[in-house]
Backbone atoms as SQL, in Angstrom:
CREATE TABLE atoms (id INTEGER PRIMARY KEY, chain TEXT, resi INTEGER, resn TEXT, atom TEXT, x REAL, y REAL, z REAL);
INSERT INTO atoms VALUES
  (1, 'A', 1, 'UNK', 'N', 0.852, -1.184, 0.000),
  (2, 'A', 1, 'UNK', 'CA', 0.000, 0.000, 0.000),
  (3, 'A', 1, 'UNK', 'C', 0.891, 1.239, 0.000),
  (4, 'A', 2, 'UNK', 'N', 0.364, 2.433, -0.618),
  (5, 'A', 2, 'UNK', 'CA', 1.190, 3.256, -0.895),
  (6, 'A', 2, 'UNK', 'C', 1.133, 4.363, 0.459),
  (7, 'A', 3, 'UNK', 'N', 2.785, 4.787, 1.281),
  (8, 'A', 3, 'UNK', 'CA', 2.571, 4.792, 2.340),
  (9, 'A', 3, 'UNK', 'C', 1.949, 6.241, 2.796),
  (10, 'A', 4, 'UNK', 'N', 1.731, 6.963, 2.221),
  (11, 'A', 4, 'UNK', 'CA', 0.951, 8.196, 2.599),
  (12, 'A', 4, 'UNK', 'C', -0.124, 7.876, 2.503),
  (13, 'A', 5, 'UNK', 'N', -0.911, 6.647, 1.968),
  (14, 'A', 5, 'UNK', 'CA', -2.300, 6.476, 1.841),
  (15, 'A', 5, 'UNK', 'C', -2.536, 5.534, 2.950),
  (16, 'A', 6, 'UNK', 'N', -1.843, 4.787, 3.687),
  (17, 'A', 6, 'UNK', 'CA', -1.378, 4.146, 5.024),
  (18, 'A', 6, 'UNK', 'C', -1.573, 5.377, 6.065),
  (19, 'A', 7, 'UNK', 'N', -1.078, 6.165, 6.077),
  (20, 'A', 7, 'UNK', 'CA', -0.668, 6.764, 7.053),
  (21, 'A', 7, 'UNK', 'C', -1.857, 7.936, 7.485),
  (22, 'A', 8, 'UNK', 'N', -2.203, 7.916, 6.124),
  (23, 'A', 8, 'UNK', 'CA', -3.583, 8.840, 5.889),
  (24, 'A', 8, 'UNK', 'C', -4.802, 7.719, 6.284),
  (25, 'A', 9, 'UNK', 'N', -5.107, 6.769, 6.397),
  (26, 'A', 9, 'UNK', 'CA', -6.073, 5.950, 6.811),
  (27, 'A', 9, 'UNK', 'C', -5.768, 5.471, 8.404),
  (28, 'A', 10, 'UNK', 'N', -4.885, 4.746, 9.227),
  (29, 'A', 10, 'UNK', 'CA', -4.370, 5.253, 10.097),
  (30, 'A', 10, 'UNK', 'C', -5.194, 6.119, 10.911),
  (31, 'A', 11, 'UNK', 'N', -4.713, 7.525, 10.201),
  (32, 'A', 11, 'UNK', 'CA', -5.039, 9.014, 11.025),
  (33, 'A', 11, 'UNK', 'C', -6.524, 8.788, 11.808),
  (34, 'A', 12, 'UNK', 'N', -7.174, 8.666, 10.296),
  (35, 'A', 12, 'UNK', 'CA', -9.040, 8.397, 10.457),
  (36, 'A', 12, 'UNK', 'C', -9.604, 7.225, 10.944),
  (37, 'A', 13, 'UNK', 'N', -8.744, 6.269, 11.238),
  (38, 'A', 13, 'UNK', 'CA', -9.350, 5.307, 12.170),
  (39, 'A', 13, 'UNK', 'C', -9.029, 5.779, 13.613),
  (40, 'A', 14, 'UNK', 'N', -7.795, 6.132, 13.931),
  (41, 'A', 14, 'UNK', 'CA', -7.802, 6.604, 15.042),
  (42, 'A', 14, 'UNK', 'C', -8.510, 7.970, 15.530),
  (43, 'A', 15, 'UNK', 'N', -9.443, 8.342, 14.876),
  (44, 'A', 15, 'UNK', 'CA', -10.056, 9.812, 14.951),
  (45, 'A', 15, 'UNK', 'C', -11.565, 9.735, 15.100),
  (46, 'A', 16, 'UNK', 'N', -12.472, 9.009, 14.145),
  (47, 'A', 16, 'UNK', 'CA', -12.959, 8.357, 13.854),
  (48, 'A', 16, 'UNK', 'C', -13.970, 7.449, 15.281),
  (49, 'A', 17, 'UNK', 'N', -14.796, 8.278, 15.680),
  (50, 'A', 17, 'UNK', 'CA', -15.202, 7.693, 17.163),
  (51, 'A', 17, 'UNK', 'C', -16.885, 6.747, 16.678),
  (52, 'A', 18, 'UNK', 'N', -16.743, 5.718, 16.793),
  (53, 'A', 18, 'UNK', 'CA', -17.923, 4.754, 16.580),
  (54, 'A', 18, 'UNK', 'C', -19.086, 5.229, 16.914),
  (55, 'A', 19, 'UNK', 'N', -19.212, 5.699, 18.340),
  (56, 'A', 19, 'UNK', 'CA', -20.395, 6.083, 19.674),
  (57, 'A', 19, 'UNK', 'C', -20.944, 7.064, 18.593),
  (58, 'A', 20, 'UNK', 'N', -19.866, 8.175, 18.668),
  (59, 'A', 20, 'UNK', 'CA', -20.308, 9.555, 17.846),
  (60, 'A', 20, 'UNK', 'C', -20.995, 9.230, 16.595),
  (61, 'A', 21, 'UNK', 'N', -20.642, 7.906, 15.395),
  (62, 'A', 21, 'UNK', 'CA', -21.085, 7.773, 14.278),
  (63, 'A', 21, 'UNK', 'C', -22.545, 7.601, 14.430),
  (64, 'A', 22, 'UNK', 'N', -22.427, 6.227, 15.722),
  (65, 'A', 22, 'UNK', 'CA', -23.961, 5.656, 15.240),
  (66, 'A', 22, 'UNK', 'C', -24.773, 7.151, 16.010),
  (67, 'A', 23, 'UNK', 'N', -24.531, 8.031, 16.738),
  (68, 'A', 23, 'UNK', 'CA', -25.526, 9.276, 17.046),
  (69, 'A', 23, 'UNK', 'C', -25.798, 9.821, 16.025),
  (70, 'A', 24, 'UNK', 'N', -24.974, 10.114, 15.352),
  (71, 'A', 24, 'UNK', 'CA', -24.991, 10.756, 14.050),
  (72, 'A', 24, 'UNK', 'C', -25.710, 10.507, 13.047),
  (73, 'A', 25, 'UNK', 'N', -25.614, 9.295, 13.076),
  (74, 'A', 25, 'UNK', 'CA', -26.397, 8.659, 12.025),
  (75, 'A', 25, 'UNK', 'C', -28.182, 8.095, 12.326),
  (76, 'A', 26, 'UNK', 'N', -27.960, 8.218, 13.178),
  (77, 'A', 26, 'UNK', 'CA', -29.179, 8.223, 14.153),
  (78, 'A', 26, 'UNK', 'C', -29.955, 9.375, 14.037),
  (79, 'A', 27, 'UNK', 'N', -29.272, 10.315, 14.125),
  (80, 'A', 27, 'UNK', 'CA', -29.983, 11.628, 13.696),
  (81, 'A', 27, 'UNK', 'C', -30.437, 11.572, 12.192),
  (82, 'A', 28, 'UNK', 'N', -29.372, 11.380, 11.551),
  (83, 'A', 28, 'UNK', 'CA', -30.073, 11.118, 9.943),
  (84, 'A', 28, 'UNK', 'C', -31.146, 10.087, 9.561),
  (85, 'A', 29, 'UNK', 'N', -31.215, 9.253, 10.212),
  (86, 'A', 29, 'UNK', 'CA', -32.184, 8.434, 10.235),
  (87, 'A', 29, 'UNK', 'C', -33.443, 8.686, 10.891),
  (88, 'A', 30, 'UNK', 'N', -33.641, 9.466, 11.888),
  (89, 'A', 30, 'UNK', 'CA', -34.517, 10.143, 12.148),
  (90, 'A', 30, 'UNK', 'C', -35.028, 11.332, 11.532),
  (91, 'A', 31, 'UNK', 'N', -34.360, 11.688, 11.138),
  (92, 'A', 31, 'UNK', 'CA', -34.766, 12.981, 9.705),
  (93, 'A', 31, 'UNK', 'C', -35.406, 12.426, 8.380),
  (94, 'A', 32, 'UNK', 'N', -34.670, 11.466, 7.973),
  (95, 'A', 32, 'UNK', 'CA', -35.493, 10.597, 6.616),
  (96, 'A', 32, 'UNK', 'C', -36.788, 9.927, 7.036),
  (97, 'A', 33, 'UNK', 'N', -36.597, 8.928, 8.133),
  (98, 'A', 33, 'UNK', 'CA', -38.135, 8.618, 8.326),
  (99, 'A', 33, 'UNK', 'C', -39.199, 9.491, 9.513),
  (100, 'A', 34, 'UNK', 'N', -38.842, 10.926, 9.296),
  (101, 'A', 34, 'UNK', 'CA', -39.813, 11.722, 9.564),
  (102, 'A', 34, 'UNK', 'C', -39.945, 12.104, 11.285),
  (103, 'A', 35, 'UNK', 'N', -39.135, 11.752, 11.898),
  (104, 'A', 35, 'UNK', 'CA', -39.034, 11.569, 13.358),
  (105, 'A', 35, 'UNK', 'C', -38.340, 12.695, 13.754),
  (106, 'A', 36, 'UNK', 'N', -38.004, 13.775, 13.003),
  (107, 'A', 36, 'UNK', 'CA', -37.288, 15.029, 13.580),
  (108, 'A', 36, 'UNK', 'C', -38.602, 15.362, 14.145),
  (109, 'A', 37, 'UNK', 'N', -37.836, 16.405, 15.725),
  (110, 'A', 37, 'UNK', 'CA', -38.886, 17.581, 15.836),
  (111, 'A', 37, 'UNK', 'C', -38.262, 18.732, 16.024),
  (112, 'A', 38, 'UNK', 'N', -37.743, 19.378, 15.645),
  (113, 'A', 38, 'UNK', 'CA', -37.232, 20.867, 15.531),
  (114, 'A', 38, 'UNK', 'C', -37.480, 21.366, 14.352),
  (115, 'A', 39, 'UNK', 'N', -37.346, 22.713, 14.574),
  (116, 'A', 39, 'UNK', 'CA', -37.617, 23.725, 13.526),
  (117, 'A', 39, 'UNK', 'C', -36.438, 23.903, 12.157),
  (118, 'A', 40, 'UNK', 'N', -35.427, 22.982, 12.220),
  (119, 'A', 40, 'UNK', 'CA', -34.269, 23.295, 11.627),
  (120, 'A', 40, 'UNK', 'C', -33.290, 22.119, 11.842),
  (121, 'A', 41, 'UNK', 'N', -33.224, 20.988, 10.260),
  (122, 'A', 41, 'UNK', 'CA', -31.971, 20.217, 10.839),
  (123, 'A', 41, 'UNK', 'C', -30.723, 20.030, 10.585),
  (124, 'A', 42, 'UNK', 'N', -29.595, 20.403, 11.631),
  (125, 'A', 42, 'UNK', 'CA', -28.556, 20.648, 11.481),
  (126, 'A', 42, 'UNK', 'C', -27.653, 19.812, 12.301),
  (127, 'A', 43, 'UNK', 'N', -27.262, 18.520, 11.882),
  (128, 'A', 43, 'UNK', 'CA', -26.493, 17.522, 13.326),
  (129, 'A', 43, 'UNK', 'C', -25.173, 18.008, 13.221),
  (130, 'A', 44, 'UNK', 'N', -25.156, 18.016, 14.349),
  (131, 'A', 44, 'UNK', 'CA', -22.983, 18.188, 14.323),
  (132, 'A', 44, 'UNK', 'C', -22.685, 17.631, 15.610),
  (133, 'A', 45, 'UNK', 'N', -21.271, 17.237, 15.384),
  (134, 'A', 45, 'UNK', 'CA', -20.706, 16.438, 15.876),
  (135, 'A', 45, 'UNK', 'C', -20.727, 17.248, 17.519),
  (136, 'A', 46, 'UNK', 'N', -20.214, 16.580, 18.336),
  (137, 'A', 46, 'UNK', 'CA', -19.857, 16.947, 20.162),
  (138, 'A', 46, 'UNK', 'C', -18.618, 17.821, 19.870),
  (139, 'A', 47, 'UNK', 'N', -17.750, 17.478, 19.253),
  (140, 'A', 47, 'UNK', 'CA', -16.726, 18.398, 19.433),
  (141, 'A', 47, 'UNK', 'C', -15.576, 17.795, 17.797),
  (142, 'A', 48, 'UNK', 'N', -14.705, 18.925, 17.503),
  (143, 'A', 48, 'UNK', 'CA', -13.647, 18.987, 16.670),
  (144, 'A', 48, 'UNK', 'C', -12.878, 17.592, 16.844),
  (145, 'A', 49, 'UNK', 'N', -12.217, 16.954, 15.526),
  (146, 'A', 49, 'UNK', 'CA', -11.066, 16.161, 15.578),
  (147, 'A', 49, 'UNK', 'C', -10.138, 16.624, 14.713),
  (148, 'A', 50, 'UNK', 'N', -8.826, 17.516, 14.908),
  (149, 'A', 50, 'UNK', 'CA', -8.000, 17.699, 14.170),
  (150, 'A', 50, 'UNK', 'C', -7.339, 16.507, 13.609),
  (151, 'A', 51, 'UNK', 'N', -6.916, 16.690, 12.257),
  (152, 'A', 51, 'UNK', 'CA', -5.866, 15.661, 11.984),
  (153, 'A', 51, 'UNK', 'C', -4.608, 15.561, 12.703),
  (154, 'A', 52, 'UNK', 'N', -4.416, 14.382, 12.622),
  (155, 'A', 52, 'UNK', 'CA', -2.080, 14.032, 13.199),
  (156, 'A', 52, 'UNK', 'C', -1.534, 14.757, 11.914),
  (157, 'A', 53, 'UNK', 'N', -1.654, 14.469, 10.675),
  (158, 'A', 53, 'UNK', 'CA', -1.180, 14.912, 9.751),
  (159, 'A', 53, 'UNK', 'C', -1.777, 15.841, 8.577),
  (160, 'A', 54, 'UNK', 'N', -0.783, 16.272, 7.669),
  (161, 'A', 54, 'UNK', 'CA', -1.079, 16.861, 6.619),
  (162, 'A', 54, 'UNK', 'C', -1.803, 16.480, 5.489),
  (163, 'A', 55, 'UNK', 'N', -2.844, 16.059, 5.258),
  (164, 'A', 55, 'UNK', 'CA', -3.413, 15.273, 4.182),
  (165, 'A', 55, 'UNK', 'C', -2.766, 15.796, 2.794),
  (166, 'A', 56, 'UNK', 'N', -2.263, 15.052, 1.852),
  (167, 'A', 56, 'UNK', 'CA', -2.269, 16.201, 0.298),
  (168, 'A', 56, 'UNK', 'C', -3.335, 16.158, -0.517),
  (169, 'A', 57, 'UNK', 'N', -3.352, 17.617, -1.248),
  (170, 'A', 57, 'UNK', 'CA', -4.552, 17.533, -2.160),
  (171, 'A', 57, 'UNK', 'C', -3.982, 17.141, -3.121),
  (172, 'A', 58, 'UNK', 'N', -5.144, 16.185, -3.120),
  (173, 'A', 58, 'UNK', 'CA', -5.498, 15.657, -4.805),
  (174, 'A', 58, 'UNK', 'C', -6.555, 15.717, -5.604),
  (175, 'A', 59, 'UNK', 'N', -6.179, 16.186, -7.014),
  (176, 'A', 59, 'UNK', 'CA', -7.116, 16.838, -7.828),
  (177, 'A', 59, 'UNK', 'C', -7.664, 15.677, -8.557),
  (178, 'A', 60, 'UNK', 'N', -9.171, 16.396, -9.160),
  (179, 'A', 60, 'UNK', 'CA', -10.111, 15.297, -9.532),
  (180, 'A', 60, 'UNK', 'C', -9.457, 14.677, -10.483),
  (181, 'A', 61, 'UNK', 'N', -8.734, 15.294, -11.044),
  (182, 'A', 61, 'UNK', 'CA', -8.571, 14.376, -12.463),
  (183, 'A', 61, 'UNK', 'C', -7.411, 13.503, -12.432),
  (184, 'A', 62, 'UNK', 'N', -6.582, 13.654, -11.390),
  (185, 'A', 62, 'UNK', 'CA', -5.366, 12.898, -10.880),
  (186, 'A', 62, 'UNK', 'C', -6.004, 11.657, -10.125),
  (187, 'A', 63, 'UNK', 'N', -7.364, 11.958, -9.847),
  (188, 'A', 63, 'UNK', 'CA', -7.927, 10.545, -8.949),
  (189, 'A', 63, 'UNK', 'C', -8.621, 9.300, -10.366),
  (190, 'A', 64, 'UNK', 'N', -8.659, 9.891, -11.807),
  (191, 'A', 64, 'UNK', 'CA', -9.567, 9.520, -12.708),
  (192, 'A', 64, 'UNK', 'C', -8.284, 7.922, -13.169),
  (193, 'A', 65, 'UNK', 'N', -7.349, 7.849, -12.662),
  (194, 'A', 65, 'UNK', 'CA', -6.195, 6.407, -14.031),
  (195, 'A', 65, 'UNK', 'C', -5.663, 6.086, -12.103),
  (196, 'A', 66, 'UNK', 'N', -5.830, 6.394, -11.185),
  (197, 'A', 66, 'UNK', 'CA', -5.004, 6.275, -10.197),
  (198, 'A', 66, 'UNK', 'C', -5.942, 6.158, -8.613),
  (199, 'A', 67, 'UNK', 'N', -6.271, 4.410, -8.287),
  (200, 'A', 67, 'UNK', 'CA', -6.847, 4.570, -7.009),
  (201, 'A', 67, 'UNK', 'C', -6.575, 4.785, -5.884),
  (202, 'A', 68, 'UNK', 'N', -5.242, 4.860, -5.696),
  (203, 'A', 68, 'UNK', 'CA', -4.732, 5.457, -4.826),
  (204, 'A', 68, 'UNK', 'C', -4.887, 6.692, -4.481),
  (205, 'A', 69, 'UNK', 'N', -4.986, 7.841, -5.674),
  (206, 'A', 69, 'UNK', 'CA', -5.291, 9.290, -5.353),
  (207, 'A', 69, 'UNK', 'C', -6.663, 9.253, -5.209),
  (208, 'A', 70, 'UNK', 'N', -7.433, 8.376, -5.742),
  (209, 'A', 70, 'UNK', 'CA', -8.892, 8.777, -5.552),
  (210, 'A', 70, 'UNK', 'C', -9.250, 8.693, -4.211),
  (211, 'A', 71, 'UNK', 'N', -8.694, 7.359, -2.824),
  (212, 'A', 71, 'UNK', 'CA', -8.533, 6.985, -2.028),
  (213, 'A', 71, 'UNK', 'C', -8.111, 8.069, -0.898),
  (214, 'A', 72, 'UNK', 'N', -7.021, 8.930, -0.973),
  (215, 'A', 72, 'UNK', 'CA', -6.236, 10.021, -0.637),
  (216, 'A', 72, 'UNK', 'C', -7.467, 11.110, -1.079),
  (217, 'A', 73, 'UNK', 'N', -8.202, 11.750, -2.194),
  (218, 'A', 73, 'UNK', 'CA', -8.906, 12.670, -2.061),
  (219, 'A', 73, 'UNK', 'C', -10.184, 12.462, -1.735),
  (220, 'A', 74, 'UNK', 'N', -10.696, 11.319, -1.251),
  (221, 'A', 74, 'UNK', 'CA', -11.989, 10.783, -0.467),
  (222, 'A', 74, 'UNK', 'C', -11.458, 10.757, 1.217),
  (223, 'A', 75, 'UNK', 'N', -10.386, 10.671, 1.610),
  (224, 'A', 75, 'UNK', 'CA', -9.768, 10.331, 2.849),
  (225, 'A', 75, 'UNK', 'C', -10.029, 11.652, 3.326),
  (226, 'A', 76, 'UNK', 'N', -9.056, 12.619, 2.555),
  (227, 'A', 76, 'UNK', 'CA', -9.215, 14.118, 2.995),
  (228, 'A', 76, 'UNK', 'C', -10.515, 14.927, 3.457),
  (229, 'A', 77, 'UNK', 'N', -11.536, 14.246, 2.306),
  (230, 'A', 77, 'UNK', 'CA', -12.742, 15.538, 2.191),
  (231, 'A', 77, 'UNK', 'C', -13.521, 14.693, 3.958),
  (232, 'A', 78, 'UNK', 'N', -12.982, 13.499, 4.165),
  (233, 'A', 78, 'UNK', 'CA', -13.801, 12.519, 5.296),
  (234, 'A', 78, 'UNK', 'C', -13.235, 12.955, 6.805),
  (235, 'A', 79, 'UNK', 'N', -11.206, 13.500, 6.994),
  (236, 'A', 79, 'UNK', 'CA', -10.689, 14.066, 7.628),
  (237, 'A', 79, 'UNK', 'C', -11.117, 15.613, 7.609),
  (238, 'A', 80, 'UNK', 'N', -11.526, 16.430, 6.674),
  (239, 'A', 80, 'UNK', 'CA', -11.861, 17.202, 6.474),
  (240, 'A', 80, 'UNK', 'C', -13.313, 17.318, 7.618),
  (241, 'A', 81, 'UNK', 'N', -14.394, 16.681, 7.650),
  (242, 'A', 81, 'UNK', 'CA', -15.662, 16.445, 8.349),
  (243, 'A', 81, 'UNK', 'C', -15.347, 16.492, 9.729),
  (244, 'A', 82, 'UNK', 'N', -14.248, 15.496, 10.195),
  (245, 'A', 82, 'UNK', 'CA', -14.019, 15.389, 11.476),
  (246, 'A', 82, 'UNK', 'C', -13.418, 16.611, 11.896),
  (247, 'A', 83, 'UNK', 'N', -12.565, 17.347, 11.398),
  (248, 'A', 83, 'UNK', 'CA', -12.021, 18.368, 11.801),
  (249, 'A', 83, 'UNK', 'C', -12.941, 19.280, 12.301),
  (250, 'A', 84, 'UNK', 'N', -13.779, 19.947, 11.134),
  (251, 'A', 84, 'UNK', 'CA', -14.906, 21.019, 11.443),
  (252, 'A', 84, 'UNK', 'C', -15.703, 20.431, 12.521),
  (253, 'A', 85, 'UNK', 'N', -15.897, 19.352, 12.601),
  (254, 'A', 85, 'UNK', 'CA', -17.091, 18.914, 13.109),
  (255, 'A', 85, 'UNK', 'C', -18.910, 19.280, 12.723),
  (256, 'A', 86, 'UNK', 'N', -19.149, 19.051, 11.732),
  (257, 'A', 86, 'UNK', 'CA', -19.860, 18.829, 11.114),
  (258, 'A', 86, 'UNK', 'C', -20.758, 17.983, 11.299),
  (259, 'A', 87, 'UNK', 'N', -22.219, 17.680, 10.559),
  (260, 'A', 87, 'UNK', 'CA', -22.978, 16.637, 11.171),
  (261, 'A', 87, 'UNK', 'C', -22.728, 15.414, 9.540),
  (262, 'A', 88, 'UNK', 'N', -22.184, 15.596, 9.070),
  (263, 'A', 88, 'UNK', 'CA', -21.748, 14.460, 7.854),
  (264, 'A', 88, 'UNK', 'C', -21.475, 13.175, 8.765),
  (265, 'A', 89, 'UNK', 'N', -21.168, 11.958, 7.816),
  (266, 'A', 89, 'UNK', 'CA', -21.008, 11.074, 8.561),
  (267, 'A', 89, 'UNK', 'C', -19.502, 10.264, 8.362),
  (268, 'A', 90, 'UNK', 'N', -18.466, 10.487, 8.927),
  (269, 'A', 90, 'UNK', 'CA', -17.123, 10.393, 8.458),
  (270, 'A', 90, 'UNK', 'C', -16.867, 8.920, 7.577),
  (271, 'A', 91, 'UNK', 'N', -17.722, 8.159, 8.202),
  (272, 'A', 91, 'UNK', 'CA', -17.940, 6.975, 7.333),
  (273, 'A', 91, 'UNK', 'C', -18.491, 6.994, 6.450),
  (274, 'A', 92, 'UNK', 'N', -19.667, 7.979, 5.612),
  (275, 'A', 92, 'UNK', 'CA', -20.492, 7.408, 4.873),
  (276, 'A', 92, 'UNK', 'C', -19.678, 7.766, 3.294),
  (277, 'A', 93, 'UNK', 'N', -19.870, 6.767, 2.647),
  (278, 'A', 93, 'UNK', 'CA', -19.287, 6.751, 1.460),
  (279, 'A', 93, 'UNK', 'C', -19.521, 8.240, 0.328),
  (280, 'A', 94, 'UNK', 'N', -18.056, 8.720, 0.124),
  (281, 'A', 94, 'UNK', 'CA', -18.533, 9.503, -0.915),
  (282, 'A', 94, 'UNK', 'C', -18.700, 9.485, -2.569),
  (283, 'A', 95, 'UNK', 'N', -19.185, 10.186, -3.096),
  (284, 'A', 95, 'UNK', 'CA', -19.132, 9.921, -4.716),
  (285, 'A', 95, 'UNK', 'C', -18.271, 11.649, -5.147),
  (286, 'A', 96, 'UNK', 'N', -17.602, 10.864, -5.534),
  (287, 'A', 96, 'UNK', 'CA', -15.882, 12.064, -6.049),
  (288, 'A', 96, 'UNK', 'C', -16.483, 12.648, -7.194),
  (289, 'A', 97, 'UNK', 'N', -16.229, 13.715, -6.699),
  (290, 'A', 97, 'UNK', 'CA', -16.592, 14.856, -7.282),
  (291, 'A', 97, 'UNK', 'C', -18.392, 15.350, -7.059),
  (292, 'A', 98, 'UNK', 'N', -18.678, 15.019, -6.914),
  (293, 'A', 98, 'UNK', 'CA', -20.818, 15.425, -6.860),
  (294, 'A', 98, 'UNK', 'C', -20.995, 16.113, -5.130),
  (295, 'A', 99, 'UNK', 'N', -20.247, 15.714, -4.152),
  (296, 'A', 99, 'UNK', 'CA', -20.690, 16.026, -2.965),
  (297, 'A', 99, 'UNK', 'C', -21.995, 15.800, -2.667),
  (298, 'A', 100, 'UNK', 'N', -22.254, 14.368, -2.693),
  (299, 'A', 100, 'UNK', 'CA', -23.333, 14.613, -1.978),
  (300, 'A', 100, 'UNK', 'C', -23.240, 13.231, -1.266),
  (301, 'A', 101, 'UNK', 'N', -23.996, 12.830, -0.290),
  (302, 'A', 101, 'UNK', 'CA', -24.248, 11.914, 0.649),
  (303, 'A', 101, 'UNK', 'C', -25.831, 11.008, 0.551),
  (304, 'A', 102, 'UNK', 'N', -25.852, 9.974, 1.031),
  (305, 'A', 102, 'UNK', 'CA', -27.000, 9.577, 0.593),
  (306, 'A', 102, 'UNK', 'C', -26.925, 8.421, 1.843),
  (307, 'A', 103, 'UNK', 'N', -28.146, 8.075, 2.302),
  (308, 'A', 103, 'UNK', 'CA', -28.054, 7.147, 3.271),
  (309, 'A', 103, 'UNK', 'C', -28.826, 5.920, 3.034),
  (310, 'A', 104, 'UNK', 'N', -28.839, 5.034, 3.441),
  (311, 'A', 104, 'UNK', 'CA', -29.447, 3.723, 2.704),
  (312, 'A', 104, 'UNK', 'C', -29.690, 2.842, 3.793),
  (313, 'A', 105, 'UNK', 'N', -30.835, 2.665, 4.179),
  (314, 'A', 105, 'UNK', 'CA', -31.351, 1.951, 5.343),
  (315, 'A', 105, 'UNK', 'C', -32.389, 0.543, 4.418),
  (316, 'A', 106, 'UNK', 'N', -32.349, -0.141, 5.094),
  (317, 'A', 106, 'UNK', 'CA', -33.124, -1.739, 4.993),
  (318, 'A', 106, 'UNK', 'C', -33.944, -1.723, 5.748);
């Protein structure tokens, strides 16, 4: 494995808090099947996770012949979430380049 993409995965497992996900996601799941009650929904996380390291950017079209960069610029925008603390879900899969999120319950 290529070792900045090691070291960059690493980071986000150790950052990356389970408890916090399934709340999180809990909240989103309560928003899709209609179970919010507030005037406004906005989940965010309990608190900030800075990164250990420097993630590098990688550009879309450098991720298009190379999965490794695509890997590295999905890692970032996911380290990116934890940092702000945001109500995204650091796990949930992204689609490169579209930004958007989608949740999928059974």
């Amino acid at each position: 494995m290529n070792p900045t993409l090691e070291r960059c995965l690493e980071d986000l497992e150790e950052r990356i808090d389970p408890d916090e996900e399934e709340r999180l996601y809990q909240s989103w799941l309560d928003f899709v099947e209609n179970r919010f009650q507030g005037d406004f929904f906005l989940p965010k996380r309990m608190r900030t996770n800075p990164p250990g390291l420097e993630y590098p950017f990688v550009s879309i079209n450098s991720t298009l012949e190379d999965y490794d960069n695509m890997a590295l610029q999905q890692y970032r925008l996911c380290s990116q979430q934890l940092e702000k603390a945001d109500g995204y879900l650091a796990t949930n899969v992204q689609f490169c380049n579209y930004r958007q999120n989608i949740i999928q319950y059974y």
